[in-house]
FINU-952311 format. One record per atom (N, C-alpha, C, CB): residue in one letter; residue number from 0; atom name; x, y, z. Coordinates in nm, 2 decimals. Glycine has a CB too. Example, Ala and Ser with C-alpha at 12.3 -4.5 7.8 and 13.67 -1.06 7.14 Angstrom:
2
NODE  residu  num  atome       x       y       z
NODE       A    0      N    1.32   -0.57    0.78
NODE       A    0     CA    1.23   -0.45    0.78
NODE       A    0      C    1.32   -0.33    0.78
NODE       A    0     CB    1.13   -0.45    0.90
NODE       S    1      N    1.28   -0.22    0.71
NODE       S    1     CA    1.37   -0.11    0.71
NODE       S    1      C    1.29    0.00    0.79
NODE       S    1     CB    1.41   -0.06    0.57
***
This chain:
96
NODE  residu  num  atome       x       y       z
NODE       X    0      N   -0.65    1.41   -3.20
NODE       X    0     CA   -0.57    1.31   -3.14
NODE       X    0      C   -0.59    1.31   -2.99
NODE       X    0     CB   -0.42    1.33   -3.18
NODE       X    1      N   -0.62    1.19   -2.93
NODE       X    1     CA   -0.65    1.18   -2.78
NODE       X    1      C   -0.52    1.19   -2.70
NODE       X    1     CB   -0.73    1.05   -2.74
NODE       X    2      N   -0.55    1.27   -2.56
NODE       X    2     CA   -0.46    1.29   -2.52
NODE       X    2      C   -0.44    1.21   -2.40
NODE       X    2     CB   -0.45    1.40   -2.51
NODE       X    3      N   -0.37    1.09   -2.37
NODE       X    3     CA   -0.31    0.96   -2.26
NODE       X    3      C   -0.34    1.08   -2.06
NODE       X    3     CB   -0.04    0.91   -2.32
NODE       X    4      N   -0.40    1.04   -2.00
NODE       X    4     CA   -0.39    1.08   -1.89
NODE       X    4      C   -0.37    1.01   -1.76
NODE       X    4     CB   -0.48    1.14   -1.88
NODE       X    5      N   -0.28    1.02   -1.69
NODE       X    5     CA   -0.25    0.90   -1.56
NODE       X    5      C   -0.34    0.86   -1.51
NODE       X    5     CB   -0.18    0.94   -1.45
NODE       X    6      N   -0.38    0.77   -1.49
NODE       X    6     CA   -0.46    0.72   -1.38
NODE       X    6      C   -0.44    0.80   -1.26
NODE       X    6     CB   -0.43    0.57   -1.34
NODE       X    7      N   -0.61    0.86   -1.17
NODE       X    7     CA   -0.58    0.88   -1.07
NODE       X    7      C   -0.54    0.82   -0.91
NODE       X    7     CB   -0.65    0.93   -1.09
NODE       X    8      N   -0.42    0.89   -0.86
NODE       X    8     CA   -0.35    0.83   -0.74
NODE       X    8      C   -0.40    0.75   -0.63
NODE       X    8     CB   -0.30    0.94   -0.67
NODE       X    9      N   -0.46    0.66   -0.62
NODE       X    9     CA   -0.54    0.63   -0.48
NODE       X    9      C   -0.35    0.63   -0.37
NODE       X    9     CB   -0.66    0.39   -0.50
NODE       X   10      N   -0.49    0.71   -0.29
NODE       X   10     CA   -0.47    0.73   -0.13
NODE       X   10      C   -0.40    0.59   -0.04
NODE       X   10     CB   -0.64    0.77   -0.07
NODE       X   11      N   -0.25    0.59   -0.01
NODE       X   11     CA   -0.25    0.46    0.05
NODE       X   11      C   -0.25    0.50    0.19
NODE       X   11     CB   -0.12    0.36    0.02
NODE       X   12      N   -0.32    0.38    0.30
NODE       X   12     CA   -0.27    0.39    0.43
NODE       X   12      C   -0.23    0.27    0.51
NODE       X   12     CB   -0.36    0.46    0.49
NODE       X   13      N   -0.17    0.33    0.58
NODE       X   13     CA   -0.13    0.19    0.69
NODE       X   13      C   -0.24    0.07    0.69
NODE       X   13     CB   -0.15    0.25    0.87
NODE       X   14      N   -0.21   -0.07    0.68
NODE       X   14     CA   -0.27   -0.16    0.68
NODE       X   14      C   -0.35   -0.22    0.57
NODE       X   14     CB   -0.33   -0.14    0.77
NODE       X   15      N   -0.37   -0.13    0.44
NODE       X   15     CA   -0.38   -0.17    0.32
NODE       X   15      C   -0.29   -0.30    0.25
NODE       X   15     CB   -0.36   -0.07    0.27
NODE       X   16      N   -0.39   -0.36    0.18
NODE       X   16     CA   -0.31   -0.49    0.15
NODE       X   16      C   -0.33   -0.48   -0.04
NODE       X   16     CB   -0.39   -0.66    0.25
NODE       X   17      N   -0.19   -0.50   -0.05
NODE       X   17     CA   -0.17   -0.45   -0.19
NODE       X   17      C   -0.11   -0.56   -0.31
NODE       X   17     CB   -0.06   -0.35   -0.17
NODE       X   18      N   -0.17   -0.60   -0.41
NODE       X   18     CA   -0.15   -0.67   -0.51
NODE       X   18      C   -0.02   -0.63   -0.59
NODE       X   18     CB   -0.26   -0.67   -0.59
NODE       X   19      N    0.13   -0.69   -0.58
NODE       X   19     CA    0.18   -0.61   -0.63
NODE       X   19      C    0.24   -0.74   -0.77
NODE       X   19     CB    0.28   -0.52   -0.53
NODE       X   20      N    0.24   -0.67   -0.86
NODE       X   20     CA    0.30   -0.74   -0.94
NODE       X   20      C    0.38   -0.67   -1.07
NODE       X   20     CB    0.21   -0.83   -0.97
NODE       X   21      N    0.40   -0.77   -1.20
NODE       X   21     CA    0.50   -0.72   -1.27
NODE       X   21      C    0.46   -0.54   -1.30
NODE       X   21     CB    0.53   -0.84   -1.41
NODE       X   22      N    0.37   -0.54   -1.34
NODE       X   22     CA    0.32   -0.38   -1.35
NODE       X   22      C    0.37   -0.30   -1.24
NODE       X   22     CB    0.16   -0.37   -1.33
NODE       X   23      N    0.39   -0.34   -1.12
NODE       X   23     CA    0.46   -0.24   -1.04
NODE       X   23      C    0.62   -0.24   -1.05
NODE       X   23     CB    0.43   -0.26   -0.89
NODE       X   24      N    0.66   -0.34   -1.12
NODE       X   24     CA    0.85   -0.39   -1.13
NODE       X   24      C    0.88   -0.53   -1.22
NODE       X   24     CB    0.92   -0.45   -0.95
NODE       X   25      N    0.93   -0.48   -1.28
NODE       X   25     CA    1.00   -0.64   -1.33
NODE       X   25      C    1.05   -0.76   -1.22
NODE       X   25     CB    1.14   -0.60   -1.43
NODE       X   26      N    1.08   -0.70   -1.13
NODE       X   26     CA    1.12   -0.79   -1.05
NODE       X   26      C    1.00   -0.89   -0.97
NODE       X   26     CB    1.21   -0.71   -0.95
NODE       X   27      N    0.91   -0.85   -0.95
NODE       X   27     CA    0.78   -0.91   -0.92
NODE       X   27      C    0.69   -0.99   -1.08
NODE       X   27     CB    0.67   -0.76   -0.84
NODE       X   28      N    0.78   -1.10   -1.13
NODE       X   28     CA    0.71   -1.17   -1.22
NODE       X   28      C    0.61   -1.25   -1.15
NODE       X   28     CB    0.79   -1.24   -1.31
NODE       X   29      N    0.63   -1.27   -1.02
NODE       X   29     CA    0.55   -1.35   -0.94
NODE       X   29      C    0.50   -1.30   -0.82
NODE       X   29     CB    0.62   -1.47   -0.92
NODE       X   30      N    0.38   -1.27   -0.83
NODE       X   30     CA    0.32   -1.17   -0.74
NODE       X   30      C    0.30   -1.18   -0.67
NODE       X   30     CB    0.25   -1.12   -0.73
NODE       X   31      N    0.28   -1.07   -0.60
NODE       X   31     CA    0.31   -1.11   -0.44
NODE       X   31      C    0.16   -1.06   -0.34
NODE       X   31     CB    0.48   -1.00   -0.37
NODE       X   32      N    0.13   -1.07   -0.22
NODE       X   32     CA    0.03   -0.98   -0.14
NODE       X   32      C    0.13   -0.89   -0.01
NODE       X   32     CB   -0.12   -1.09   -0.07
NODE       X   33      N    0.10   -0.77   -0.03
NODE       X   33     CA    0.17   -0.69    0.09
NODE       X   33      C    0.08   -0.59    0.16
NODE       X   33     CB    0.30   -0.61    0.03
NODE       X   34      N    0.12   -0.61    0.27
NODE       X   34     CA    0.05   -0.54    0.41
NODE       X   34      C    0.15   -0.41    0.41
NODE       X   34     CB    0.05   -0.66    0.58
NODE       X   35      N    0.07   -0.27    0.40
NODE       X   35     CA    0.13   -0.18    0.38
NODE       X   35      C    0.16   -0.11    0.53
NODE       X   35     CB    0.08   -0.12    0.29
NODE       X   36      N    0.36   -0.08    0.58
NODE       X   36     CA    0.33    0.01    0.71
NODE       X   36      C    0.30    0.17    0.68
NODE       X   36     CB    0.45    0.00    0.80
NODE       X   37      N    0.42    0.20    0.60
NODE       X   37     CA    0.40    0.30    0.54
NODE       X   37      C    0.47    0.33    0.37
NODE       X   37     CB    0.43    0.38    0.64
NODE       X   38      N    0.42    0.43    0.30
NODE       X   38     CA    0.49    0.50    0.20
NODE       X   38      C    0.64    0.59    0.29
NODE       X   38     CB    0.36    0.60    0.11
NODE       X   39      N    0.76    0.54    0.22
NODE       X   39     CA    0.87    0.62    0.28
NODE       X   39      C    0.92    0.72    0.24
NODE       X   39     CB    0.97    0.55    0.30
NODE       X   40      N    0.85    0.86    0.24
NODE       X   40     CA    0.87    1.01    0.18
NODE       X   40      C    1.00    1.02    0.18
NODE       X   40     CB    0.80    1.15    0.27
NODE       X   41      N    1.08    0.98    0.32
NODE       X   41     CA    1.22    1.02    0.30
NODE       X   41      C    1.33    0.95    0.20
NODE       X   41     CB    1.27    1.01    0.45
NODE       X   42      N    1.25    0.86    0.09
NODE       X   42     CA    1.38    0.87    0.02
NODE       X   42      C    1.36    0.88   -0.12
NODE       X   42     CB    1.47    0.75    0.04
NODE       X   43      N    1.47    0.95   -0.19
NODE       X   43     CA    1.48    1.00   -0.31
NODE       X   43      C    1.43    0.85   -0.42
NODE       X   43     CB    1.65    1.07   -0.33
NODE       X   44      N    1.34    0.87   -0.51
NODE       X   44     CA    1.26    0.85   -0.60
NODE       X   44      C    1.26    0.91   -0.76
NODE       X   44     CB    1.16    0.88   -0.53
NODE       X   45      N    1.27    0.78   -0.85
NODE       X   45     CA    1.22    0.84   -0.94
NODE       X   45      C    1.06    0.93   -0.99
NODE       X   45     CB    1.23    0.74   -0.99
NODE       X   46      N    1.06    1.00   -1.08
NODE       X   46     CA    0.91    1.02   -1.09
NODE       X   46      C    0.82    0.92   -1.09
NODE       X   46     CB    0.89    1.08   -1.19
NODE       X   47      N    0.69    0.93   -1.02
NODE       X   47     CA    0.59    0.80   -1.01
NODE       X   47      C    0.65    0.65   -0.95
NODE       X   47     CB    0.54    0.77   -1.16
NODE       X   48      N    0.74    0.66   -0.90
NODE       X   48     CA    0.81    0.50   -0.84
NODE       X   48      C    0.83    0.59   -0.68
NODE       X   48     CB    1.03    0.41   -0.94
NODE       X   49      N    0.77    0.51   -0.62
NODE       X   49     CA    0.74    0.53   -0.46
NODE       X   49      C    0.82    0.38   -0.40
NODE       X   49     CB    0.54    0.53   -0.41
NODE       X   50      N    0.89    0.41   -0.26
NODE       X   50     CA    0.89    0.31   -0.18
NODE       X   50      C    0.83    0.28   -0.08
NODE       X   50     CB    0.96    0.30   -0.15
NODE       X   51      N    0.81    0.16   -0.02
NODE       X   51     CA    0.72    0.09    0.03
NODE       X   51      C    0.80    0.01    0.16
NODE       X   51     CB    0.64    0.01   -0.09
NODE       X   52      N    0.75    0.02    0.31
NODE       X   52     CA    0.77   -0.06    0.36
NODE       X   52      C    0.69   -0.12    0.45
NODE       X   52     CB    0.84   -0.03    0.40
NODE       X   53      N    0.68   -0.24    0.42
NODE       X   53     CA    0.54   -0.34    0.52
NODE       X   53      C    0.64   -0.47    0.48
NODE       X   53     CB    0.31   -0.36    0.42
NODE       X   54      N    0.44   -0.57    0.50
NODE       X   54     CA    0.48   -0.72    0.52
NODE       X   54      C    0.48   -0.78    0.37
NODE       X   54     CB    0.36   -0.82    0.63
NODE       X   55      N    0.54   -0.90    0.35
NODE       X   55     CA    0.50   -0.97    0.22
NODE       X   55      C    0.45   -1.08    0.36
NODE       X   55     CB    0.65   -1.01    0.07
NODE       X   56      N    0.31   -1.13    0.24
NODE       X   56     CA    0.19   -1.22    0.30
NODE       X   56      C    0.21   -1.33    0.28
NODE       X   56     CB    0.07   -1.20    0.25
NODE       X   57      N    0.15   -1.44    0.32
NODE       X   57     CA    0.18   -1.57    0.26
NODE       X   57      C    0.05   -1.65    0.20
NODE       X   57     CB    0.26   -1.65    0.38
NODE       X   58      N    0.00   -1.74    0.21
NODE       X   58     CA   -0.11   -1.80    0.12
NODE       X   58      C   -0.25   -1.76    0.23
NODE       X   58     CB   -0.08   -2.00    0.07
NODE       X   59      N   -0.18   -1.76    0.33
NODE       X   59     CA   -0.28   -1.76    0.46
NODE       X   59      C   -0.34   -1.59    0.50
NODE       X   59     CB   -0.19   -1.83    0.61
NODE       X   60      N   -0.23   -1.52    0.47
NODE       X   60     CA   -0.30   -1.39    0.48
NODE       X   60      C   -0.20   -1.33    0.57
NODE       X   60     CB   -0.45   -1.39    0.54
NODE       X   61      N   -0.08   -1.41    0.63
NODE       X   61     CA   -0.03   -1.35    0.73
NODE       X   61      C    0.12   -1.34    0.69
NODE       X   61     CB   -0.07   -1.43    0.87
NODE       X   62      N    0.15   -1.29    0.79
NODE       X   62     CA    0.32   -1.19    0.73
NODE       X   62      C    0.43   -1.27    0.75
NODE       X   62     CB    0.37   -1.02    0.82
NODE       X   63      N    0.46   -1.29    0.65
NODE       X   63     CA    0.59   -1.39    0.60
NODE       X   63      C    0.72   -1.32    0.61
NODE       X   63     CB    0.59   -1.46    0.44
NODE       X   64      N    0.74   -1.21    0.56
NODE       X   64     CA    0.86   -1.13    0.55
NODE       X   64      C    0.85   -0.97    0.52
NODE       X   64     CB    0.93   -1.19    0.44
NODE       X   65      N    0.91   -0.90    0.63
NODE       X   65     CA    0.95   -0.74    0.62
NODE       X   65      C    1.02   -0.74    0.52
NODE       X   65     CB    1.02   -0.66    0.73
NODE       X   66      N    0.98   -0.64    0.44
NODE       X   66     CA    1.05   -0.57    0.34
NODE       X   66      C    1.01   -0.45    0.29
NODE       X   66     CB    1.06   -0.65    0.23
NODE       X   67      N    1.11   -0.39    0.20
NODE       X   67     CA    1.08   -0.25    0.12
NODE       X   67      C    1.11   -0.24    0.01
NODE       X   67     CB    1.13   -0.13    0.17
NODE       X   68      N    1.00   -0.23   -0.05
NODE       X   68     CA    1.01   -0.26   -0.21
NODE       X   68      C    0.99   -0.12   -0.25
NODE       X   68     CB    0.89   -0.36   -0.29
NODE       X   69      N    1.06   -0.11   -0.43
NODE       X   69     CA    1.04   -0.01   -0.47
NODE       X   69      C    0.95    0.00   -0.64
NODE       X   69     CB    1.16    0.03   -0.46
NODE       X   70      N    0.86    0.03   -0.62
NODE       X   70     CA    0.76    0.05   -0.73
NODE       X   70      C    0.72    0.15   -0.79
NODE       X   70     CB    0.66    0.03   -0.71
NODE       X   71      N    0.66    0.09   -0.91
NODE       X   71     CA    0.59    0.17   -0.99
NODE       X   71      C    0.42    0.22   -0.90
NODE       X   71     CB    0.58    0.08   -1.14
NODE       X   72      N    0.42    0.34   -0.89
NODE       X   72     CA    0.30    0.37   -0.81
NODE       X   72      C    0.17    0.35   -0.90
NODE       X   72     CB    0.31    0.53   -0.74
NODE       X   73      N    0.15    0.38   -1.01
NODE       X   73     CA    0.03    0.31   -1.11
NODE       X   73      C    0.03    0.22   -1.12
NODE       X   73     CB    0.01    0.33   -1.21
NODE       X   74      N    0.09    0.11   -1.09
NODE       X   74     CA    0.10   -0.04   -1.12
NODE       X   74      C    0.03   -0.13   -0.99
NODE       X   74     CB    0.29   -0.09   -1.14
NODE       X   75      N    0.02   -0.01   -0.88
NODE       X   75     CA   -0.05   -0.11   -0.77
NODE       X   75      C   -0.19   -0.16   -0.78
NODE       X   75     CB   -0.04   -0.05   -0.64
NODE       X   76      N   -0.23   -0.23   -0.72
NODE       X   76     CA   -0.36   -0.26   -0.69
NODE       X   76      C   -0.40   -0.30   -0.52
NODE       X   76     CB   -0.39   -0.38   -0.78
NODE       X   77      N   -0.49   -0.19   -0.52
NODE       X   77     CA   -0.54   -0.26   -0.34
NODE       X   77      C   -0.64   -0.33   -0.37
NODE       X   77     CB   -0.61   -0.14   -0.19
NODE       X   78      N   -0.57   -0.47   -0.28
NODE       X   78     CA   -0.71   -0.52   -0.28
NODE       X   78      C   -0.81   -0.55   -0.18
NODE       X   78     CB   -0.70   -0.62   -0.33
NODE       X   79      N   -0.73   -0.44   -0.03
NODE       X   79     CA   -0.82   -0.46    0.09
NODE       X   79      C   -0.81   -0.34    0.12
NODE       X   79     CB   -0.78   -0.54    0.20
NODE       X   80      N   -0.91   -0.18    0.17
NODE       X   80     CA   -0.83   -0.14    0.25
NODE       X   80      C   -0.89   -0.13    0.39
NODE       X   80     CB   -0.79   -0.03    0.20
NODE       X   81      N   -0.77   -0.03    0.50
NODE       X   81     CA   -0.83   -0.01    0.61
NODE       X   81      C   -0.90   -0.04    0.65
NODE       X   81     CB   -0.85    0.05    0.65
NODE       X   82      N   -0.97   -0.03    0.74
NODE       X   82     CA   -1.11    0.03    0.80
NODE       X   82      C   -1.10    0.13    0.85
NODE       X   82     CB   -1.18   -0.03    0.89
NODE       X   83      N   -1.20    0.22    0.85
NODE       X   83     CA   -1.19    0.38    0.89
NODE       X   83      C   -1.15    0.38    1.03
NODE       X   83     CB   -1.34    0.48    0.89
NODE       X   84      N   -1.06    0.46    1.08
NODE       X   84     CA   -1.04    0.46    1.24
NODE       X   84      C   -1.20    0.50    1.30
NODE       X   84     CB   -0.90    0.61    1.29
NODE       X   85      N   -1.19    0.47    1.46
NODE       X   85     CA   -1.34    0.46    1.51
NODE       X   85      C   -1.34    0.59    1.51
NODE       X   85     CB   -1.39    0.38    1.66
NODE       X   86      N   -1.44    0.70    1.54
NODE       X   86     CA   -1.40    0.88    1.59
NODE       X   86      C   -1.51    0.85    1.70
NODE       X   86     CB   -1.45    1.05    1.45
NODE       X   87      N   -1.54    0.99    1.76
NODE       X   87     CA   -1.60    0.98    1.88
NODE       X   87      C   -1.65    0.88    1.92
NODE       X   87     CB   -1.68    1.05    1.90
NODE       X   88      N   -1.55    0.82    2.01
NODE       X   88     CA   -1.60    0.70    2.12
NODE       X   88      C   -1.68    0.74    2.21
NODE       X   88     CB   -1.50    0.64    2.20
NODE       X   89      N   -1.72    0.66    2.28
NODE       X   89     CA   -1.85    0.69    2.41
NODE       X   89      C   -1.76    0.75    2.53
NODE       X   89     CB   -1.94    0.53    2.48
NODE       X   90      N   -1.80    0.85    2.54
NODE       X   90     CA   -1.73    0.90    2.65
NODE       X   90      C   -1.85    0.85    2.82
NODE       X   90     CB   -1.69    1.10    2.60
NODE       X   91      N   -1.93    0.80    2.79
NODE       X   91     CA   -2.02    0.80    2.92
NODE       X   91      C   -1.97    0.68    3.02
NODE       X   91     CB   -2.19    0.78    2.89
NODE       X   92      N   -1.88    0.66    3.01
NODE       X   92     CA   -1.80    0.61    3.15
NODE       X   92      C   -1.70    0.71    3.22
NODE       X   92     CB   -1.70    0.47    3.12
NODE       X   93      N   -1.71    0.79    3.17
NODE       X   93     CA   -1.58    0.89    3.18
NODE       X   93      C   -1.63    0.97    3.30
NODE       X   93     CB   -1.53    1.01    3.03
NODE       X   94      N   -1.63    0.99    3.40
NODE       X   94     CA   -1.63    1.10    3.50
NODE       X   94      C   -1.54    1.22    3.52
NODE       X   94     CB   -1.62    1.06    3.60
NODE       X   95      N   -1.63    1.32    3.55
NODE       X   95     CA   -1.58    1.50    3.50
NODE       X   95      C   -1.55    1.54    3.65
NODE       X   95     CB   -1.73    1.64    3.40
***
């Protein structure tokens, strides 16, 4: 008999833009796009349901409404993420 294993966790970060729908809540029968600020560690959670505070998007891409939703964390979908922060910048304008 096979044994069911969670999907593995993807990594969210700041500025990820997230497909959320009924799979993350019943309350999202009509799905939404959200611009992620952060995951909010500080508050008590069911097992696997995370909260979320960013933008809800509008048809255009841009932020219609702050909010904090509370999901099912396997139910999300990114469908943008980040871009890597830059690392060593040019330092040759810099004088020592």
């Amino acid at each position: 008999m096979a044994t069911l294993r969670p999907a593995p966790m993807i990594e969210l970060k700041a500025g990820d833009v997230l497909h959320i729908t009924a799979a993350c809540s019943v309350q999202f029968t009509k799905p939404v796009m959200f611009r992620l600020i952060k995951v909010r560690h500080d508050l008590v959670t069911y097992d696997h349901w995370i909260w979320l505070d960013g933008y809800q998007l509008d048809a255009k891409g841009e932020a219609a409404a702050r909010r904090e939703i509370f999901v099912l964390r396997a139910g999300l979908t990114v469908q943008r993420r980040t871009a890597p922060a830059q690392l060593g910048r040019s330092r040759s304008n810099v004088r020592a």
